[in-house]
C-alpha positions in Angstrom: -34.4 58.9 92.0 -35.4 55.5 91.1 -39.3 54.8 92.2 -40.5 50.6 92.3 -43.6 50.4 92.1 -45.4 47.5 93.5 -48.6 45.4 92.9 -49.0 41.8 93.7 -45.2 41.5 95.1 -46.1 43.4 98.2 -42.3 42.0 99.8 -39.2 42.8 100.8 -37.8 39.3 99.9 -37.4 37.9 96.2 -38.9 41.2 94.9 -36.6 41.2 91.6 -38.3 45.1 91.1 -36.9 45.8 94.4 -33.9 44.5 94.3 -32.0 46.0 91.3 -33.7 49.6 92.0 -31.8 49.2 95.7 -28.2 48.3 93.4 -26.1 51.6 93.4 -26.5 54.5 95.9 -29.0 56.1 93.9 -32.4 57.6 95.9 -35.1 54.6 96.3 -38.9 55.1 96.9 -41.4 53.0 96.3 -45.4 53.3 95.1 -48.7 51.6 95.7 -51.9 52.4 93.6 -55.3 51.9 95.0 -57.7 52.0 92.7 -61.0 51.1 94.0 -63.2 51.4 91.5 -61.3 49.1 89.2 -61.1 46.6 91.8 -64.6 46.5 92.2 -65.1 46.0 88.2 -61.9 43.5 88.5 -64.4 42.0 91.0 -61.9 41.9 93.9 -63.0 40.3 97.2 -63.2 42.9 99.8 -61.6 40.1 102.5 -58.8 40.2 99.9 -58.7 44.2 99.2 -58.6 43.8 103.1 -55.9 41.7 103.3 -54.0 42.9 100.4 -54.1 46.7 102.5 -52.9 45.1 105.7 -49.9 43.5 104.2 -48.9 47.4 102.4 -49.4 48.9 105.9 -46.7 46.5 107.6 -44.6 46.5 104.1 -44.8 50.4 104.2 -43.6 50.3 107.7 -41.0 47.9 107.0 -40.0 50.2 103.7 -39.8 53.3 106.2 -37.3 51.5 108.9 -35.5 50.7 105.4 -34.9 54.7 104.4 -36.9 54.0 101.6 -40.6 55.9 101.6 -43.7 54.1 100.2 -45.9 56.9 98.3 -49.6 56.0 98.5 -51.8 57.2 95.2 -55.7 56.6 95.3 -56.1 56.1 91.4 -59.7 54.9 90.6 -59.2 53.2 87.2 -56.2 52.0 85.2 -57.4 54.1 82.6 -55.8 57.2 85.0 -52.7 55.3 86.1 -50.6 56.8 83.3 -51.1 60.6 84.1 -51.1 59.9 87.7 -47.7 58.3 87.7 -46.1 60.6 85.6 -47.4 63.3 88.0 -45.7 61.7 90.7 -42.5 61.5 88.9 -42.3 65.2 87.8 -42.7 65.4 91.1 -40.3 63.4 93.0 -37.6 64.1 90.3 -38.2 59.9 89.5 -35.6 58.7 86.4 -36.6 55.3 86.7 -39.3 52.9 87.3 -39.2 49.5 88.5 -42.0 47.1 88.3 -42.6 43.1 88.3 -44.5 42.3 85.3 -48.3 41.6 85.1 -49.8 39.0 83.0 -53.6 39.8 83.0 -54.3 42.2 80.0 -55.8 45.1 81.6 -52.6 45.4 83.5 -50.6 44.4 80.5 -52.3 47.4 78.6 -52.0 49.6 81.7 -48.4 49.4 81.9 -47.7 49.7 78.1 -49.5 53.0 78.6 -47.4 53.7 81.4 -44.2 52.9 79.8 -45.2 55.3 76.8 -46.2 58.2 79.1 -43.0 58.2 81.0 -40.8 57.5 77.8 -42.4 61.2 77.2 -40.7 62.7 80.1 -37.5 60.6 80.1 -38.8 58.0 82.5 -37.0 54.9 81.5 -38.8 51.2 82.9 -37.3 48.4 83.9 -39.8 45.1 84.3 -38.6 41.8 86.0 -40.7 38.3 86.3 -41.5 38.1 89.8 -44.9 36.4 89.8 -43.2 33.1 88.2 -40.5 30.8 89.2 -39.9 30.7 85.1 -41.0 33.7 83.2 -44.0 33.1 80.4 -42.3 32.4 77.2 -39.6 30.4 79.2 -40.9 27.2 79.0 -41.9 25.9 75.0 -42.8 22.9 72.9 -39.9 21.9 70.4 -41.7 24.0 67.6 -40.9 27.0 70.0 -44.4 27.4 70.8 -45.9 27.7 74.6 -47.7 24.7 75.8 -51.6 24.6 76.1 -51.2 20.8 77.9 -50.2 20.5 81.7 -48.3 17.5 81.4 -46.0 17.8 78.8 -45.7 21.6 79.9 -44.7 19.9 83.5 -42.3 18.2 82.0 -40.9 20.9 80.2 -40.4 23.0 83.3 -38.8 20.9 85.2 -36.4 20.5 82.2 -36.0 24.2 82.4 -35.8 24.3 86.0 -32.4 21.9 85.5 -31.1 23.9 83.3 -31.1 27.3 84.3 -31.7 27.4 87.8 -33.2 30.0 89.6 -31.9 33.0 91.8 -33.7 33.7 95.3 -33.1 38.0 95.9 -32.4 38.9 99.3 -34.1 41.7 101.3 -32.1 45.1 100.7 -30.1 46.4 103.2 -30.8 49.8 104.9 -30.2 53.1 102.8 -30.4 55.4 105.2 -32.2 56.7 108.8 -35.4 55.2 109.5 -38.6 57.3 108.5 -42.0 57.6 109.9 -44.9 55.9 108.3 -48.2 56.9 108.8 -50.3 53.7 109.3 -53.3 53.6 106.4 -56.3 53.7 108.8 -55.0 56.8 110.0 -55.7 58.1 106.1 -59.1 59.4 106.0 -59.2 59.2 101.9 -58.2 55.4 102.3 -60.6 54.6 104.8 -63.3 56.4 102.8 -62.4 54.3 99.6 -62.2 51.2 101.0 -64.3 50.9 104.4 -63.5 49.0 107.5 -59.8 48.3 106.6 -59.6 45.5 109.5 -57.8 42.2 108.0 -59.7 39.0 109.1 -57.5 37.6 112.5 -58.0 34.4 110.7 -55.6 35.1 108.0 -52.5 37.5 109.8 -50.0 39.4 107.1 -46.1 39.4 106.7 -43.9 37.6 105.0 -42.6 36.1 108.5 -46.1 34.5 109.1 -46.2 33.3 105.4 -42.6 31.7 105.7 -43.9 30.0 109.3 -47.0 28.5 107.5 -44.2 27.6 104.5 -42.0 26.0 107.1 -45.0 24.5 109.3 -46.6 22.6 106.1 -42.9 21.5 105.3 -42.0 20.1 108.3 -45.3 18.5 109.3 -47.6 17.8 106.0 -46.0 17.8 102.8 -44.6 14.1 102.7 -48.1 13.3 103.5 -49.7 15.5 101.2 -50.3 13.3 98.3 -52.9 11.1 100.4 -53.8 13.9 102.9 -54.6 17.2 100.3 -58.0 16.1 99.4 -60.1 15.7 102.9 -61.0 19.2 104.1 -61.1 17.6 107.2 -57.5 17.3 107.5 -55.2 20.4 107.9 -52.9 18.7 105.3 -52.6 21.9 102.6 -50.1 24.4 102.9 -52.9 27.2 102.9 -50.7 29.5 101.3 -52.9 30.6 98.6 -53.5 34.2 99.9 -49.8 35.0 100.7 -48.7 33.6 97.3 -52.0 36.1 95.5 -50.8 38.2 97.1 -47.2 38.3 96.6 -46.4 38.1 100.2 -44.2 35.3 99.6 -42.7 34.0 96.0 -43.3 30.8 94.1 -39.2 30.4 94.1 -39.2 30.8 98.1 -41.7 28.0 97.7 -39.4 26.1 95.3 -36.5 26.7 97.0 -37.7 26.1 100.6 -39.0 22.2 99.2 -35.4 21.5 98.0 -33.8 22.7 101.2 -36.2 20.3 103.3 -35.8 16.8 101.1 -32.1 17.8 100.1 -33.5 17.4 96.2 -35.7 18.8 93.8 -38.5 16.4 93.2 -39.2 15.0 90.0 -41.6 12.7 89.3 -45.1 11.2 91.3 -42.8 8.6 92.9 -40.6 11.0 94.9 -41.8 12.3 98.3 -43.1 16.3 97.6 -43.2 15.9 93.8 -47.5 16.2 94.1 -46.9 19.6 96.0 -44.4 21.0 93.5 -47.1 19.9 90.8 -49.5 22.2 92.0 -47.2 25.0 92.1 -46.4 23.8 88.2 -50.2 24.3 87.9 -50.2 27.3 89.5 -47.4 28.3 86.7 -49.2 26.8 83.6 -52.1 29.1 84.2 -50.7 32.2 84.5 -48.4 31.2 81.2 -51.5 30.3 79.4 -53.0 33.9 80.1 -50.4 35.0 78.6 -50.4 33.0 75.5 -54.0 33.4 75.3 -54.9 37.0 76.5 -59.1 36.3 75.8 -59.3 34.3 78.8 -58.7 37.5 80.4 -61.7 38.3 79.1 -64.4 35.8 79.5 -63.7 33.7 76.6 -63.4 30.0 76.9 -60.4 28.2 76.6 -61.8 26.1 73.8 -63.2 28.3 71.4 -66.2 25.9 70.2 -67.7 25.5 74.0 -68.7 28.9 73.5 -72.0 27.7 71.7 -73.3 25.5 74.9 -76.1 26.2 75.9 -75.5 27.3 79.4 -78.4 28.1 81.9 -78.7 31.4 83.8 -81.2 30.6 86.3 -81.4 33.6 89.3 -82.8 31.2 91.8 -80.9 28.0 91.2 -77.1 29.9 91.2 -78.5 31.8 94.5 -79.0 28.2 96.0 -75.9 27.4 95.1 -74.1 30.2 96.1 -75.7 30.2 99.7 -75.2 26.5 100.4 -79.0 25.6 99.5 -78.4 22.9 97.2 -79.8 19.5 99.2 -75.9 18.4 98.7 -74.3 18.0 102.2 -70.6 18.7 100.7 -71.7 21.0 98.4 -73.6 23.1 100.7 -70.9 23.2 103.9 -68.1 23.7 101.4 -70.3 27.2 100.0 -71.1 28.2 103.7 -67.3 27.9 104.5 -66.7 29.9 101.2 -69.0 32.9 102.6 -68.2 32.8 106.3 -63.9 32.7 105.4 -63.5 34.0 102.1 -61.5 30.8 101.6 -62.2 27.1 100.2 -60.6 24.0 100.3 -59.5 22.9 96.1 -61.2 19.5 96.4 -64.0 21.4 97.6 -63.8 24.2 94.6 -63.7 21.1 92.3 -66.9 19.8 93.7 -68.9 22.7 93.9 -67.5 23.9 90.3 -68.7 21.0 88.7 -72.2 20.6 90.6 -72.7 24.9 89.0 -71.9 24.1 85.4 -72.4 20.2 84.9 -75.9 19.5 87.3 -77.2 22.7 87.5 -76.1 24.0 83.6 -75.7 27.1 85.0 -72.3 29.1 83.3 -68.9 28.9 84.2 -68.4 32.7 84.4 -71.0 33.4 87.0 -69.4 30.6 89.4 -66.2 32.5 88.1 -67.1 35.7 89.1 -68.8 34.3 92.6 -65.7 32.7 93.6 -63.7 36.5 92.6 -66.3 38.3 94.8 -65.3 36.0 97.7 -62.1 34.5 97.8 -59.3 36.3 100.5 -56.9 34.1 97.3 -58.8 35.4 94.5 -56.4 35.3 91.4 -57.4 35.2 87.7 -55.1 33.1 86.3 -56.0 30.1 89.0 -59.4 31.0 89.3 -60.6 31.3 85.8 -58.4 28.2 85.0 -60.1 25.9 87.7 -63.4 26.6 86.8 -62.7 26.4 83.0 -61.3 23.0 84.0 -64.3 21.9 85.8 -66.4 23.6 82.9 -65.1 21.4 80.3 -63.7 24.5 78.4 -60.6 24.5 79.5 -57.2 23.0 79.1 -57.4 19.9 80.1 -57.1 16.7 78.6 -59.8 14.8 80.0 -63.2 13.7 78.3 -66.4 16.0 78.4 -68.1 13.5 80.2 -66.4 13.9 83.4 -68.8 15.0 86.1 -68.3 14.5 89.5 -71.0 13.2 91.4 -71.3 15.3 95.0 -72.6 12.7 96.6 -69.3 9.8 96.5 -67.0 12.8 96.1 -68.4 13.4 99.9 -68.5 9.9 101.0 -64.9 9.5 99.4 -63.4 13.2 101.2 -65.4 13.6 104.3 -66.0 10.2 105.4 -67.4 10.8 108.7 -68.9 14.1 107.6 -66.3 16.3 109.7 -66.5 19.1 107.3 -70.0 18.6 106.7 -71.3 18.9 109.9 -68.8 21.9 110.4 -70.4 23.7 108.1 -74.3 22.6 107.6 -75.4 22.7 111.1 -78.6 21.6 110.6 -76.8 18.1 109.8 -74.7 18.6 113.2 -76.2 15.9 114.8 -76.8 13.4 111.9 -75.0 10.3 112.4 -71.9 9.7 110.1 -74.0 6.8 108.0 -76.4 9.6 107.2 -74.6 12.8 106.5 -74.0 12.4 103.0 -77.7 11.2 102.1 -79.5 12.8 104.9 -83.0 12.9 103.3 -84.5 9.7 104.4 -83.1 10.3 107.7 -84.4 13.9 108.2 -88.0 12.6 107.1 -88.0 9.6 109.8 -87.4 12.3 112.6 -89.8 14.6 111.5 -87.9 17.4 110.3 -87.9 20.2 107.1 -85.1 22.7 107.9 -82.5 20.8 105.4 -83.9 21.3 101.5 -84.2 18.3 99.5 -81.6 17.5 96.3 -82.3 20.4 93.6 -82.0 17.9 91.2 -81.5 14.5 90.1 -77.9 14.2 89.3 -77.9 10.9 87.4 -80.5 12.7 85.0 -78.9 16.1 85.7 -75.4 14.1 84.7 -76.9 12.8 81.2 -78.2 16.6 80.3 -74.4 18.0 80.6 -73.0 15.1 78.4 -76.0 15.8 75.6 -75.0 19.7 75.8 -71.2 18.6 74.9 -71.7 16.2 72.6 -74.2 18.7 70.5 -71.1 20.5 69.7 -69.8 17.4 67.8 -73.0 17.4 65.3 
């Protein structure tokens, strides 16, 4: 019997795993781990554990009508994946293994355990990319080294991309009668793992609701998205972050749907869709440079001398910021949005990003770990690479001594204060000349319930510079 076990692939289509194990007319089952305790140290959202559990109940269903039975293991730590999967195989009678790659270490390290505990019993593995349109170590300099620069690693994909193409896998075909599945909430050892196992009604699972919001965004927003992607007010992002953290649909079904609505393949900023294809580039050259560089798996910074800044770790001032406290309108609406939906606009993680670690000092990890702890899309490779972006640690190309200023970035995205007012109700009736500097307003009327500015952020802007350019002396 050949087993595929998934993880952050949880589809039928494009599933490279699932694919070849289906070739030939050998037995096919398939395997999903929950490991609860190392998703809480992994710091996991529990919207996104949530999610992530809805999407294997309907992909365990759709398995079943397939022939093909989806095993369920309740594995606490990756530590106890190896043992537990070889059990399963003795088991089932399982001569293969199928798997998509990971990229993060832990998961690296747990399936190199894996792979030596089954090569024990005659288990051979089989791993595919199926996280990447192009597969880390694909794309490379002319040395033959992987790129640490986005634009020149942009570039370079797309080069690739010309070259070799890319292959979308269809769903397999049935392999026998339809079996039952026994939906997860009606599992008393899941539910008493994990909770409530609801999903949030806000964000539905499937692969058919993921390729509707695909199509939707295609068809309605992505020629516009290059002047439209930065006003939260504006439904003009694909919001497709959780389906692609997930794995419910594929960064090639992404590629591949663009090209079949413009008729090309976009390549450079004058093209309509080229800015959307970018940020699926980005999404690419983050999860290559975790490879390259395993230690930002594990809280290292990106450049290896901002490690000696002096960052703050003030209780109260991250609790303001983390519950929208701030006295910064766009700061404080984007955070409340965070914690109410478990989801955040990017121009809005760029703001708040830089307002944690460049006015308040405070440390890029803890904003890191925050955003982990709430986001339905929470993925290391993104997340860790924004906020190292923000930070001024990471990879990006930019001086030190860019800070955002909260206040103009609000004027600039939320003109009228839309979002704003969404969000910070105590601003709901504010008048649009007011919203983003609502202070001297507030006072004239009498009113406290909106804090003041926590700080100053010309002065606070000064201080993050000085903490940089100590690093040059």
């Amino acid at each position: 019997m050949k087993l595929v076990w998934l993880r952050n692939d949880l589809r039928l289509a494009d599933n490279p795993a699932l694919r070849h194990a289906c070739a030939g007319d050998e037995p096919v089952a398939a395997l999903f781990i929950i490991s609860p305790t190392q998703w809480r140290q992994h710091k996991m959202a529990p919207i996104r554990q949530r999610f992530m559990l809805a999407q294997v109940d309907v992909l365990g269903r759709e398995l079943a009508a397939l022939g093909i039975p989806l095993h369920l293991l309740r594995v606490e730590t990756f530590a106890e994946v190896p043992a537990a999967l070889a059990n399963l195989c003795r088991e089932q009678g399982v001569t293969q293994l199928y798997a998509n790659q990971a990229i993060e270490i832990d998961e690296q390290r747990r399936d190199h355990a894996v792979s030596a505990a089954l090569a024990e019993q005659a288990v051979s593995c089989h791993w595919f990319n199926g996280c990447c349109v192009l597969p880390p170590g694909r794309v490379l300099t002319g040395s033959g080294e992987m790129f640490k620069v986005f634009t020149p690693f942009s570039r370079a994909w797309l080069k690739a991309l010309d070259e070799e193409g890319f292959v979308i896998h269809r769903a397999p075909a049935p392999r026998g009668e339809s079996l039952p599945w026994q939906p997860l909430a009606e599992r008393a050892w899941v539910d008493e793992a994990l909770g409530e196992l609801t999903a949030d009604p806000r964000w539905p699972v499937g692969e058919a609701e993921a390729l509707r919001r695909l199509n939707i965004f295609l068809e309605q927003a992505v020629l516009d998205y290059g002047e439209t992607r930065d006003f939260p007010a504006i439904a003009g992002t694909s919001v497709l972050s959780p389906y692609l953290a997930a794995g419910i649909i594929s960064p090639r079904q992404c590629v591949a749907a663009l090209q079949q609505r413009l008729g090309y393949r976009p390549q450079s900023k004058a093209q309509p869709g080229f800015v959307w294809l970018n940020e699926l580039i980005w999404r690419e050259f983050y999860r290559h440079l975790l490879v390259l560089i395993p230690t930002l798996s594990m809280n290292r910074p990106f450049k290896s001398e901002t490690a000696a800044l002096p960052w703050s770790w003030d209780p109260d001032a991250f609790a303001a910021w983390c519950e929208g406290r701030t006295g910064y309108p766009i700061v404080d609406a984007a955070m409340r949005c965070l914690n109410a939906t478990g989801w955040m606009h990017n121009r809005l993680r760029m703001i708040v990003a830089s307002f944690l670690t460049k006015d308040l000092h405070i440390h890029w990890r803890l904003g890191e770990d925050y955003f982990m702890n709430r986001l339905i899309d929470g993925d290391l490779a993104a997340n860790n690479g924004g906020w190292q972006w923000a930070a001024g640690t990471g990879a990006d190309a930019a001086p030190y001594f860019r800070v955002f200023n909260p206040t103009t970035q609000g004027q600039r995205f939320d003109p009228q204060g839309e979002f704003i007012r969404t969000w910070v109700t105590e601003l709901a009736d504010i008048p649009a000349a007011y919203v983003h500097q609502p202070h001297d307003w507030l006072r004239l009327k009498g009113r406290q319930d909106y804090p003041a500015p926590m700080v100053d952020h010309a002065v606070a802007r000064v201080r993050a510079i000085e903490m940089f350019r100590s690093l040059e002396k």
